[in-house]
VEXMI-936411 format. One record per residue (C-alpha): residue number from 1; x, y, z. Coordinates in steps of 0.05 Angstrom, whole numbers, padded with zeros to 5 digits. Example, Ala and Ser with C-alpha at 12.3 -4.5 7.8 and 13.67 -1.06 7.14 Angstrom:
! VEXMI-936411
+-----+--------+--------+--------+
:   i :      u :      v :      w :
+-----+--------+--------+--------+
:   1 :  00246 : -00090 :  00156 :
:   2 :  00273 : -00021 :  00143 :
+-----+--------+--------+--------+
//
This chain:
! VEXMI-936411
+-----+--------+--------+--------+
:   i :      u :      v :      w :
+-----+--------+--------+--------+
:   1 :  04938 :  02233 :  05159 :
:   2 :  04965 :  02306 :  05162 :
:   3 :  05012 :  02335 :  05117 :
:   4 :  05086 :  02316 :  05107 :
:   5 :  05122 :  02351 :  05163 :
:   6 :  05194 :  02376 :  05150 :
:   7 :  05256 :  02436 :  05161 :
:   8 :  05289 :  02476 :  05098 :
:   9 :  05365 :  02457 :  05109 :
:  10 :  05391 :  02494 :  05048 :
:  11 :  05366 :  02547 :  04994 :
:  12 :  05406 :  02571 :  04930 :
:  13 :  05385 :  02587 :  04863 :
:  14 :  05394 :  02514 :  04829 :
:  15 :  05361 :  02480 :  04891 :
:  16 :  05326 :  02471 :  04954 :
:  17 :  05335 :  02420 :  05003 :
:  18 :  05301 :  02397 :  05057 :
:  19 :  05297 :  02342 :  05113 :
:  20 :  05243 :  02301 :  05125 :
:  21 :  05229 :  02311 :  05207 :
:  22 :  05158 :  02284 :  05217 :
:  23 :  05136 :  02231 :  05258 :
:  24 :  05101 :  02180 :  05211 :
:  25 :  05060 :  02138 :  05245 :
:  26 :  05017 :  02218 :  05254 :
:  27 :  05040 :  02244 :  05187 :
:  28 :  05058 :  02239 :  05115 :
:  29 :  05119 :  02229 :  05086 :
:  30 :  05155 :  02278 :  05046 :
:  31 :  05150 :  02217 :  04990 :
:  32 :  05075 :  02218 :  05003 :
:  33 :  05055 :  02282 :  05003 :
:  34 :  05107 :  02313 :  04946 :
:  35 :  05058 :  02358 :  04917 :
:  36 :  05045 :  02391 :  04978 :
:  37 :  05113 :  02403 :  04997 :
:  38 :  05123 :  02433 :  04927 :
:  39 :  05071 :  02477 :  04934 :
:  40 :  05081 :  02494 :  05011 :
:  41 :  05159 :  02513 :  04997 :
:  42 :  05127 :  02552 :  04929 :
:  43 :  05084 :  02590 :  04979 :
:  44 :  05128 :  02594 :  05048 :
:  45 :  05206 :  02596 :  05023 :
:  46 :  05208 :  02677 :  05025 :
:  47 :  05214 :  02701 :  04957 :
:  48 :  05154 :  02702 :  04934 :
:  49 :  05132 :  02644 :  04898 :
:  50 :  05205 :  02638 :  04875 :
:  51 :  05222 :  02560 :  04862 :
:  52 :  05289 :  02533 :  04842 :
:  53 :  05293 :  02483 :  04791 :
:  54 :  05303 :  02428 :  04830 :
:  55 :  05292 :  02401 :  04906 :
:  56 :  05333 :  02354 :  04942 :
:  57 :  05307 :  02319 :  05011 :
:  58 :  05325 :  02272 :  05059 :
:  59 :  05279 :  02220 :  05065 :
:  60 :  05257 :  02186 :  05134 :
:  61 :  05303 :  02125 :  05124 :
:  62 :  05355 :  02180 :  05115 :
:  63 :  05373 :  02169 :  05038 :
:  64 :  05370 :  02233 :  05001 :
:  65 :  05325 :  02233 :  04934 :
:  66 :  05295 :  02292 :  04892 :
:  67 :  05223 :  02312 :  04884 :
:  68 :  05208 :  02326 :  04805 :
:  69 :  05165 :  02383 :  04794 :
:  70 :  05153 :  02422 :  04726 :
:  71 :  05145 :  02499 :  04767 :
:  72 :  05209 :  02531 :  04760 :
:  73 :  05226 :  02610 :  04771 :
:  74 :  05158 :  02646 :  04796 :
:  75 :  05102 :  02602 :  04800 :
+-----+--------+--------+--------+
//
């Protein structure tokens, strides 16, 4: 299966969020592929490897959960 597909609704400094948008019967969940949307935000959110402490998501039932991740500030 391909990578967890998905849009960045919100950016601050305690938190990103994001919504899961991927067809899964072709792709991953955001639950599924959690270290790969950690480190595709790490690389791809703007500010240079910047991550906040914490990331929110929507998941693709539509209940909002938070990926745990031990890379905070510049990773």
């Amino acid at each position: 299966m391909m990578e967890a597909k998905y849009e960045i609704a919100e950016i601050t400094k305690e938190y990103i969020y994001i919504i899961d948008t991927g067809n899964h019967t072709k792709v991953m969940t955001v639950t599924n592929d959690a270290d790969n949307v950690v480190k595709n935000i790490t690389k791809n959110n703007g500010k240079e490897g910047y991550l906040p402490q914490r990331i929110f998501y929507k998941d693709s039932d539509g209940f909002i959960d938070e990926i745990g991740h031990n890379c905070t500030g510049k990773c």
